[in-house]
matplotlib code that plots the C-alpha trace (Angstrom):
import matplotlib.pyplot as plt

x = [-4.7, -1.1, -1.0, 1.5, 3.7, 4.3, 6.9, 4.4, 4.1, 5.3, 4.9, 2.4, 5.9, 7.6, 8.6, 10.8, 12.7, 15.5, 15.0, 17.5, 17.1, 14.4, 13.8, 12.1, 13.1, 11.9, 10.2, 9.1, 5.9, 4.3, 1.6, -0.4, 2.1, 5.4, 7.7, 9.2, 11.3, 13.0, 12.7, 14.6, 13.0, 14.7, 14.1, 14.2, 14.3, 10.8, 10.4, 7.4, 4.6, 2.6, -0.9, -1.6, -0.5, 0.8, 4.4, 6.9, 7.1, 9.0, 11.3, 11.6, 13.6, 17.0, 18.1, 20.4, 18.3, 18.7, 15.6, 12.6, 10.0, 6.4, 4.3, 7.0, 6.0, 9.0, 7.5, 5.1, 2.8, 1.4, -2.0, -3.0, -3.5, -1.1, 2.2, 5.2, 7.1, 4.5, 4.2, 5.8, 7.5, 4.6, 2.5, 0.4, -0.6, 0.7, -2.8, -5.1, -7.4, -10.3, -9.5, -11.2, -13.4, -11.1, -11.4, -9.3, -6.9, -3.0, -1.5, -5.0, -5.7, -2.4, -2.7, -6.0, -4.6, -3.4, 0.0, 1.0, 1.2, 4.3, 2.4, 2.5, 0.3, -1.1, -3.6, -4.5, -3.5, -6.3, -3.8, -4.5, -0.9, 0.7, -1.0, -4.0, -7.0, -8.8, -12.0, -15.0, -15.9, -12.2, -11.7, -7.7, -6.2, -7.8, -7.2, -4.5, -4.2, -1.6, -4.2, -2.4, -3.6, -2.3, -2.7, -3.3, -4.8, -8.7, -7.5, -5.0, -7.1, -10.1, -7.0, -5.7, -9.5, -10.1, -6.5, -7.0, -3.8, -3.1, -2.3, -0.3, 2.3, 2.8, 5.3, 4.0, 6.1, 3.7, 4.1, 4.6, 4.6, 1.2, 0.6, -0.5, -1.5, 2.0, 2.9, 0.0, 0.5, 4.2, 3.1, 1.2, 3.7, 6.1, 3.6, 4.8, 1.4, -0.4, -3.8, -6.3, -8.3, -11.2, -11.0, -13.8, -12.5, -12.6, -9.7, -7.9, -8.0, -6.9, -3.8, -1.4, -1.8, -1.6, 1.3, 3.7, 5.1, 5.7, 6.9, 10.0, 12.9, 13.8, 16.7, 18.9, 16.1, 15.8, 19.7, 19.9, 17.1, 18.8, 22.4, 25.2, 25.3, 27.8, 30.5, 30.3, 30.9, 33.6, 35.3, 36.5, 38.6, 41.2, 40.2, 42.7, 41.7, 38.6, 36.4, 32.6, 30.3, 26.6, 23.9, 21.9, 18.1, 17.9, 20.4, 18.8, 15.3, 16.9, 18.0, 14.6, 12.2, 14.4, 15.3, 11.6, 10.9, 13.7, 11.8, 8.1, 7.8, 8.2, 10.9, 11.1, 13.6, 12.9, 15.6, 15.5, 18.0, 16.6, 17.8, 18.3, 19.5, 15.6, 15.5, 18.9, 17.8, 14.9, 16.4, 19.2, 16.2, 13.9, 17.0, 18.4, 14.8, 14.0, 12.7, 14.8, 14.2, 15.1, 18.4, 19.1, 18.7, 16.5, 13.5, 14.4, 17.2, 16.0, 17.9, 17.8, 15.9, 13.2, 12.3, 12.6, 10.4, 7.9, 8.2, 7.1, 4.2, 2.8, 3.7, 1.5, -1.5, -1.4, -0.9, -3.5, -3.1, 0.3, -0.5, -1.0, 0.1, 0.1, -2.3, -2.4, -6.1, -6.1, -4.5, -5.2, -5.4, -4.4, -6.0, -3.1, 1.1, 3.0, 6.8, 9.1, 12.7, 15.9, 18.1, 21.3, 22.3, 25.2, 24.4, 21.7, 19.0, 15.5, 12.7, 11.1, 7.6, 6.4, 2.4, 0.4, 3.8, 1.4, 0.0, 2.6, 5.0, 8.6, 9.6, 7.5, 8.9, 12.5, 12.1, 10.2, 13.4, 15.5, 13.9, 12.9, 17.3, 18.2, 15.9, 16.3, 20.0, 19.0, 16.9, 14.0, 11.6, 7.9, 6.4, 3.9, 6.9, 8.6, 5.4, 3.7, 3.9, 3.7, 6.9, 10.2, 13.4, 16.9, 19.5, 23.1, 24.3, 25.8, 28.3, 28.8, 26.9, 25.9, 23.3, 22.2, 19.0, 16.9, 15.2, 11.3, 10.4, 7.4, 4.5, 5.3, 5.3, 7.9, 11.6, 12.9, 17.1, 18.3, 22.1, 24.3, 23.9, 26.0, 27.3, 26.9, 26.7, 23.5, 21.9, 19.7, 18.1, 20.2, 23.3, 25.6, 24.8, 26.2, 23.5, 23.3, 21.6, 20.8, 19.9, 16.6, 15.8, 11.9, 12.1, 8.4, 6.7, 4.7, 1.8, 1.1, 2.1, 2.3, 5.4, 3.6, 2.0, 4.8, 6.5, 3.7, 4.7, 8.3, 7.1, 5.6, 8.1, 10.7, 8.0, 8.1, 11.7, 12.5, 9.8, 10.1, 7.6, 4.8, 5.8, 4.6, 1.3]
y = [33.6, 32.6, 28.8, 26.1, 24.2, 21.2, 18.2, 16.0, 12.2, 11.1, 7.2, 5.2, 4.0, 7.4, 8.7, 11.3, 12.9, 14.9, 18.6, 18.2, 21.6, 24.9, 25.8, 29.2, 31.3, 33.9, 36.7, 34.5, 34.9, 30.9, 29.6, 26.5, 23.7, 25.3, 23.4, 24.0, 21.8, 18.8, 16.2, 13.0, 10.1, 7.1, 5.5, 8.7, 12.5, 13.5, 17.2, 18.6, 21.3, 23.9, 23.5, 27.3, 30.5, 33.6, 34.4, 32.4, 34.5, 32.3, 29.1, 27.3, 24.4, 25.5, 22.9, 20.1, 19.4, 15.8, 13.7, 16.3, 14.5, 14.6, 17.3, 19.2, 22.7, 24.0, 27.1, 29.7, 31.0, 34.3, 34.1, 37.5, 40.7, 39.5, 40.9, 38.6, 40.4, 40.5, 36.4, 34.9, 31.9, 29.9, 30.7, 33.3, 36.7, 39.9, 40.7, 39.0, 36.5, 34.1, 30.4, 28.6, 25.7, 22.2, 20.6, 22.6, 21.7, 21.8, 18.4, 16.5, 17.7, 16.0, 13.2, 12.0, 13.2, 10.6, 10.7, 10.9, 12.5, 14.3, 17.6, 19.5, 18.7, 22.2, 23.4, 26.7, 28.0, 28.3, 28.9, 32.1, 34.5, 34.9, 36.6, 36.7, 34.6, 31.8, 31.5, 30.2, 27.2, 26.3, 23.2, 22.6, 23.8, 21.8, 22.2, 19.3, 17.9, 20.0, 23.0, 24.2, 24.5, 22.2, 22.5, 19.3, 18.1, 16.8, 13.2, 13.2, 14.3, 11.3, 9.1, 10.2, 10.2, 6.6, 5.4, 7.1, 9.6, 13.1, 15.7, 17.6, 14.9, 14.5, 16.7, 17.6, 17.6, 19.2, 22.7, 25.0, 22.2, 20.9, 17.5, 15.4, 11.1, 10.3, 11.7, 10.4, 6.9, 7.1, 8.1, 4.9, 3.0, 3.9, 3.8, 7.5, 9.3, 9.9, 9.0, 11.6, 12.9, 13.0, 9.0, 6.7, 5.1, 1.5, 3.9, 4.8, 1.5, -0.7, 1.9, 1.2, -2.2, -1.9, 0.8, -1.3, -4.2, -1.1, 1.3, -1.5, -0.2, -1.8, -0.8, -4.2, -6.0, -3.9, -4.1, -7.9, -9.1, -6.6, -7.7, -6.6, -2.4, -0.3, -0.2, -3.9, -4.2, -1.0, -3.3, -5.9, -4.2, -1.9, 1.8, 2.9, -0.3, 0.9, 3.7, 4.4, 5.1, 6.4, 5.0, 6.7, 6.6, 3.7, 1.2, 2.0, 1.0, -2.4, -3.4, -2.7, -4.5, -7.1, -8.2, -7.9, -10.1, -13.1, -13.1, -12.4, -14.5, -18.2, -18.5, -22.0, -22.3, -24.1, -24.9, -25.9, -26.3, -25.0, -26.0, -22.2, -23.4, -22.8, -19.3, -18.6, -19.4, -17.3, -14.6, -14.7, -14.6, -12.1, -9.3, -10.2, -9.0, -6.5, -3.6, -0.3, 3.5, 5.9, 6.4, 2.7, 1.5, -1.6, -0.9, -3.3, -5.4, -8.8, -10.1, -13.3, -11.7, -10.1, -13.7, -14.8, -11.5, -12.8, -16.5, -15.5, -13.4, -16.2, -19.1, -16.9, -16.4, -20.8, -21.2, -18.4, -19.6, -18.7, -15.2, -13.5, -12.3, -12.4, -9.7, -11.0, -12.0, -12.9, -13.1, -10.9, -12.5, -10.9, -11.1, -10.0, -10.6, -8.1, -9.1, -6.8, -6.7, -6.0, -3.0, -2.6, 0.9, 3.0, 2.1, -0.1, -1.0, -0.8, -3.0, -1.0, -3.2, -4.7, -4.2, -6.9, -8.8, -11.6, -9.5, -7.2, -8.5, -9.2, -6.0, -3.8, -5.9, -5.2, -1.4, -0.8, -2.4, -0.2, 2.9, 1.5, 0.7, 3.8, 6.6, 4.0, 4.5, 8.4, 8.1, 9.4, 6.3, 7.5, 5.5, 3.7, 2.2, 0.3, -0.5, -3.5, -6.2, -10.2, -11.6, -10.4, -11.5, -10.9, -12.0, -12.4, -14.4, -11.3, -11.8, -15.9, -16.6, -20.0, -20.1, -18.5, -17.9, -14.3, -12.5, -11.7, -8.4, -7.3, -7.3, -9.9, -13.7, -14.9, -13.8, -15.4, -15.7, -16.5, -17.8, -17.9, -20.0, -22.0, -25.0, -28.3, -32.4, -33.5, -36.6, -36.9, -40.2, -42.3, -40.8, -37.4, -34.4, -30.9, -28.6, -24.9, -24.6, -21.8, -22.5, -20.9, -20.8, -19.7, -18.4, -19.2, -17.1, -20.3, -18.8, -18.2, -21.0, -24.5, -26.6, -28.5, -24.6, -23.7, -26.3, -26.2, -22.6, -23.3, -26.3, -23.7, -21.1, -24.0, -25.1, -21.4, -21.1, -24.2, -24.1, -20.3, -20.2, -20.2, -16.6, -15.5, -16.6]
z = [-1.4, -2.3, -3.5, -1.6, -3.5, -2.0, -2.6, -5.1, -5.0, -7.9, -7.6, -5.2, -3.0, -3.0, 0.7, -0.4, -3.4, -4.4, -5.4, -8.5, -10.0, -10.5, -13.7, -12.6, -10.4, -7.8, -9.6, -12.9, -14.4, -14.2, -16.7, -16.5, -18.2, -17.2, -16.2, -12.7, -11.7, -12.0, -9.0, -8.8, -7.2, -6.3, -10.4, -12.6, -13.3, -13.9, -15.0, -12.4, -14.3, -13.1, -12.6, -11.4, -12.8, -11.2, -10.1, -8.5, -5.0, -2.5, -3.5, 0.0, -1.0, -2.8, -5.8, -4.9, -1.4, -1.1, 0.5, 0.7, 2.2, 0.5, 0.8, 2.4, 1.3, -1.4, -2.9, -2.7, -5.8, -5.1, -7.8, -10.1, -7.6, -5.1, -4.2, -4.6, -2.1, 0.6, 0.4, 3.2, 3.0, 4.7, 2.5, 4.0, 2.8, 4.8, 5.4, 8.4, 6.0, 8.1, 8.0, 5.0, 5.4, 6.6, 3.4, 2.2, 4.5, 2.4, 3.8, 3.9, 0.5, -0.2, 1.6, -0.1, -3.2, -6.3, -7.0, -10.9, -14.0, -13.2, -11.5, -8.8, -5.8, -5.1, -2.2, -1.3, 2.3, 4.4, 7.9, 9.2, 9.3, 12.8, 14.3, 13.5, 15.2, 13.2, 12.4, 15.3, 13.2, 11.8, 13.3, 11.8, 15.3, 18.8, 21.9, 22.8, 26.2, 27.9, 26.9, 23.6, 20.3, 17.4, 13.9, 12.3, 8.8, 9.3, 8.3, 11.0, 13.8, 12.8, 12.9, 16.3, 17.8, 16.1, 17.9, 21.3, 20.5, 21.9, 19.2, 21.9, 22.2, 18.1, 16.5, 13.1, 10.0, 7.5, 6.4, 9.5, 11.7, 11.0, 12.1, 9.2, 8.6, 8.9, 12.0, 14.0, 12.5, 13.7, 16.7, 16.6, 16.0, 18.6, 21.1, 22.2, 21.7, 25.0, 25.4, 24.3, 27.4, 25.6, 24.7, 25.8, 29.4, 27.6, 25.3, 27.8, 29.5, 27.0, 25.6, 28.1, 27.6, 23.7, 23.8, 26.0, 23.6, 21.0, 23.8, 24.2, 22.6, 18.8, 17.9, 19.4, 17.9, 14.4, 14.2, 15.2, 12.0, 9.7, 10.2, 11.3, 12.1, 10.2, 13.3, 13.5, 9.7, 10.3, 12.9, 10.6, 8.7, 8.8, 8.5, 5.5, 3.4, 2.1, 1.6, 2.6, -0.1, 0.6, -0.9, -3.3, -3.3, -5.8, -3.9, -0.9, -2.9, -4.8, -1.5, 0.5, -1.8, -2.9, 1.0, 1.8, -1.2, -0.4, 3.2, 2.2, -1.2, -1.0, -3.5, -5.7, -9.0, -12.2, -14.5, -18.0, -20.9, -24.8, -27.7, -29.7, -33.3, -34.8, -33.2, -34.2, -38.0, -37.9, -36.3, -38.9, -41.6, -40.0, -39.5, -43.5, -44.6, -42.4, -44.5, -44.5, -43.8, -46.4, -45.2, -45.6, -42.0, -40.9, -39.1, -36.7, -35.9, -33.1, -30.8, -28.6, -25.7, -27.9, -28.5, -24.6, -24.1, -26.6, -25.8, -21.8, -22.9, -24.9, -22.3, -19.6, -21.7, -22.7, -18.9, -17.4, -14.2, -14.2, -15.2, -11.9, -8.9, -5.2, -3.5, 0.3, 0.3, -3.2, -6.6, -9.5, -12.7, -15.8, -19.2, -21.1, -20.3, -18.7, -19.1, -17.5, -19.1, -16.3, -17.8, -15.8, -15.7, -13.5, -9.7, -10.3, -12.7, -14.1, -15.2, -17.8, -18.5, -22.3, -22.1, -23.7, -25.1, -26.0, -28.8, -30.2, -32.8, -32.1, -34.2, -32.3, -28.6, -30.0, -31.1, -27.5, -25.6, -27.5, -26.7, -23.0, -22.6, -23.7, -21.2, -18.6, -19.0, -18.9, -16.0, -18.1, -17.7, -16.5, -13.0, -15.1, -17.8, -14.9, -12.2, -12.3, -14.5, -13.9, -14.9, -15.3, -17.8, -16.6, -19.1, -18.3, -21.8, -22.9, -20.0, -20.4, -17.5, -18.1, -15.0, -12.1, -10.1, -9.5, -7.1, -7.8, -8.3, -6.0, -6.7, -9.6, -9.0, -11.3, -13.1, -15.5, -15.6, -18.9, -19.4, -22.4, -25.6, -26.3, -28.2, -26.2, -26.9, -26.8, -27.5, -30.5, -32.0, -29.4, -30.8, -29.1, -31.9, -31.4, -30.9, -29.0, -26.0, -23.6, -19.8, -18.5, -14.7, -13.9, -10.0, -8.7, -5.9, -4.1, -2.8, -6.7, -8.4, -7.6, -8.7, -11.4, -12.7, -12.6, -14.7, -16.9, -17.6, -18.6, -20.3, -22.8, -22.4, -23.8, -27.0, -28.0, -27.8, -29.5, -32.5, -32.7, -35.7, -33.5, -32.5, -35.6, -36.0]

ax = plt.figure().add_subplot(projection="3d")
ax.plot(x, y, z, "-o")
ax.set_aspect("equal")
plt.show()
């Protein structure tokens, strides 16, 4: 049977990706490993490998197509002993074929599937060609309740039989219209799935009930808790003053989880002032004696924020507590720091992640950032080298910003904003000394850490700063 290709997953949050470019085309011979094509998500350009071999038959999805849903079918592979030519774009052989067993269902083999790796999310077909008549014990196409027959995915239908919802009135949006988990949970939602027929009468009793709050129409009320709509922002200005520019997947992103965190995470702000000369000294001393390459070039060359990097890693693992995050029933704990480090890049920006920063050496933190700024700048990071992490450091110095406040980065409980240094009076011995100082400003999520935990963690953040030898033992 030919083999669907279908729109893969390619981070636990992505909804739906950009098709950038095929690397194969119709007609090419495909090996396990090849890669296929490259798909940008709303983060990076991730180049997408084969996991089957035969020839590329159909491509369904042309290069440049802008938001392709997941698991949205974009190319047929017809296997060894197939004809290319006969594959139809579906999928499906020219030839009648009985229906294979449910569980090999394409979209609920997709849905259940885990996302990763950069490969393709295959599933054999297993729909019968039009046509033809399925087989007696295929159960992927019931009756619905206006008498038709729908194809859905096995997950879907346990969902719409658990939540009283007629196939019939769901329009599917899995390959060849197959209703799939989404769909039925949207359905849901909306409260525009009938009841099914065959729902218990305590079902059907209770879903009109259920289905009227979410039958009210929520757009006035969506708009109103959003903002202002795009007219109403239109209206206030004059039409040849400015011009409208969309947004690309990764605004759209920033803006999403960053809103949601600013209204889900109780946000609290910690500032403290740290006295830099030490680090500056060390620093100087650590990049003078920096062994070389054989072309004369250090190994590594620090800067300020590979000690703030290093200085947070240690300051969680002193205040464990501290070293967690939010996880609605509970909080995970973590053995080791995760710092996450803000890159700003075109349009946006990234938070590639420094794993254990509590144990590596400031060399190795400062040759990671390097290599971390420069694919993020790219687009070329991997899911797992900007997901998770417990803390984040976003440091404006470099643009004389002397202050400011950030917004935590779900699922992390902290972020760290880091000012310029710079020289200031301060008073030493009961007498004004010049000394240079650089403003920090912890941003807390409360339902992690409490305001004296969370003092306690800049408290050590600051020692580590200010006596930066203890970085290096």
């Amino acid at each position: 049977m030919p083999v669907n290709v279908l729109m893969p997953a390619l981070s636990p949050t992505m909804e739906k990706g950009n098709l950038a470019k095929w690397l194969k085309k119709e007609g090419d011979a495909i090996k396990s490993g090849d890669v296929l094509a490259e798909i940008e998500t709303d983060k990076a350009t991730m180049e997408v490998e084969a996991i089957d071999e035969g020839v590329l038959a159909r491509i369904v999805v042309p290069e440049g197509t802008a938001d392709v849903p997941v698991n949205d079918l974009i190319a047929v592979i017809a296997i060894d002993g197939e004809d290319p030519a006969g594959v139809q774009a579906g999928g499906s052989a020219p030839a009648a074929a009985p229906a294979e067993a449910p569980k090999a269902d394409a979209s609920s083999a997709n849905e259940n599937a885990t996302p990763g790796g950069g490969h393709m999310s295959y599933a054999r077909v297993n729909e019968a060609p039009d046509g033809a008549q399925p087989a007696a014990k295929a159960d992927a196409a019931p009756q619905g309740g206006s008498g038709e027959r729908v194809f859905a995915s096995p997950l879907a239908r346990r969902i719409a039989k658990q939540e009283g919802i007629d196939l019939s009135a769901v329009q599917g949006s899995g390959p060849r219209g197959r209703v799939i988990e989404r769909d039925v949970r949207a359905a849901k939602a909306a409260g525009t799935g009938k009841v099914a027929p065959t729902a218990a009468p305590q079902a059907a009793a209770k879903a009109p009930e259920a289905a009227a709050p979410k039958a009210a129409p929520a757009t006035a009320p969506a708009t109103r808790a959003a903002g202002l709509t795009t007219d109403q922002v239109r209206g206030f200005y004059a039409k040849d003053s400015y011009e409208e520019v969309p947004l690309d997947g990764m605004r759209k992103t920033i803006a999403k989880r960053l809103t949601e965190a600013m209204q889900v995470a109780p946000h609290f702000y910690l500032t403290v002032d740290c006295e830099i000369d030490a680090l500056m000294a060390l620093r100087e001393q650590l990049n003078k004696s920096a062994a070389k390459d054989k072309d004369g070039k250090p190994l590594f060359k620090l800067s300020v924020n590979d000690f703030v990097i290093k200085a947070m890693g240690l300051a969680l693992t002193r205040v464990p507590m501290a070293n967690a995050v939010w996880a609605e029933d509970r909080v995970l704990r973590f053995k080791h720091a995760e710092v996450g480090v803000a890159v700003a890049i075109d349009g946006g920006l990234f938070t590639p992640v420094i794993r254990r920063a509590d144990e590596k050496t400031l060399s190795t933190i400062s040759n990671e950032m390097k290599d971390f700024a420069a694919r993020a700048r790219a687009k070329k990071l991997k899911p797992e080298e900007y997901q998770g992490g417990v803390t984040s450091v976003s440091n404006l110095g470099m643009f004389g910003i002397k202050h400011f406040t950030a917004v935590i980065n779900p699922p992390q409980s902290s972020i760290l904003a880091v000012g310029a240094g710079e020289k200031r009076i301060v008073v030493k011995d009961g007498a004004p000394a010049v000394a240079q100082v650089m403003t920090a400003t912890l941003s807390c999520d409360h339902r992690v850490l409490d305001g004296a935990l969370g003092a306690e963690l800049v408290a050590a953040f600051k020692g580590l700063i200010e006596s930066p030898m203890g970085m290096l033992v």
